[in-house]
C-alpha positions as CSV (number, residue, x, y, z in Angstrom):
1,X,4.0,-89.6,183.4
2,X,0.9,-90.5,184.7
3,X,-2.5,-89.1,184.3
4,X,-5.1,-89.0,186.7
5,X,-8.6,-87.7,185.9
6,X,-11.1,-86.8,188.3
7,X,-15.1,-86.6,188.3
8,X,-16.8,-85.1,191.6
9,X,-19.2,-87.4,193.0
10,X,-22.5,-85.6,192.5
11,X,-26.1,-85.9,194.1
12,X,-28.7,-85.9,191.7
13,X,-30.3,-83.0,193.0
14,X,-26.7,-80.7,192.0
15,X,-26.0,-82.7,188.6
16,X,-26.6,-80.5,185.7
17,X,-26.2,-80.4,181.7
18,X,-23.8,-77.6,182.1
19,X,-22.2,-79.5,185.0
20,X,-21.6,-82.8,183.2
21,X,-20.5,-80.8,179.9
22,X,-17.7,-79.2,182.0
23,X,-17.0,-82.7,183.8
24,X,-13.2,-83.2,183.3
25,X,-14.4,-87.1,182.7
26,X,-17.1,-86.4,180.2
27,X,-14.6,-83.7,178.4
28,X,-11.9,-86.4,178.1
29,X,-14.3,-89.0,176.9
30,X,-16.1,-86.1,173.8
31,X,-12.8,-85.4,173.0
32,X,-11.2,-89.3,172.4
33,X,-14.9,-89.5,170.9
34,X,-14.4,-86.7,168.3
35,X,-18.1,-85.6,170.0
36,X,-19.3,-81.6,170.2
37,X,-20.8,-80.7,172.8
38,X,-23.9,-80.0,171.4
39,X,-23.9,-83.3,169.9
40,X,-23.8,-84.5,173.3
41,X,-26.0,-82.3,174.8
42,X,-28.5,-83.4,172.6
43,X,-28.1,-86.9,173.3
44,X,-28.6,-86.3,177.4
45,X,-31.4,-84.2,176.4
46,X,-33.2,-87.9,174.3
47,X,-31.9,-89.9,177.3
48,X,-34.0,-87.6,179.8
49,X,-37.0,-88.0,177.5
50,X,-36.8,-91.2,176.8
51,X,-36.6,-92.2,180.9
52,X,-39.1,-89.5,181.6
53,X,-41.1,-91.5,179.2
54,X,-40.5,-95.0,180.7
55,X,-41.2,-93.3,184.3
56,X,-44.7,-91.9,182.8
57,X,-45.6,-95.5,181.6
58,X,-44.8,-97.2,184.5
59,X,-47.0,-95.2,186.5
60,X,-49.8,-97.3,187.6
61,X,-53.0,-96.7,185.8
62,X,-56.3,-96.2,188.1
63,X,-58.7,-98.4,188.4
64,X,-62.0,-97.8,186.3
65,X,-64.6,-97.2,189.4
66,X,-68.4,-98.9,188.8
67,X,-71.7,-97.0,188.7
């Protein structure tokens, strides 16, 4: 028997934590994983501070203007 699994192709704009929780993908992976899903919703919750951080730090800093 064979077993196919399939994840929707979503924009960014429709991808949610409640969305990717419920993926059948991400569901298979948790449970081979032995991870809850809060577990895991905390860890996409670090990963979107984290590059929220790295996006805040790469934001060019102004230029100091002369009196």
């Amino acid at each position: 028997m064979e077993m196919v699994t399939v994840m929707c192709a979503l924009t960014s704009s429709t991808l949610t934590l409640a969305g990717l929780l419920q993926d059948p993908l991400v569901q298979l992976v948790m449970r081979s994983d032995k991870v809850s899903e809060s577990d895991h919703s905390e860890l996409l919750h670090r990963v979107k501070d984290t590059l929220t951080a790295r996006t805040v730090a790469a934001q060019p800093k102004p230029l100091p203007v002369a009196v």
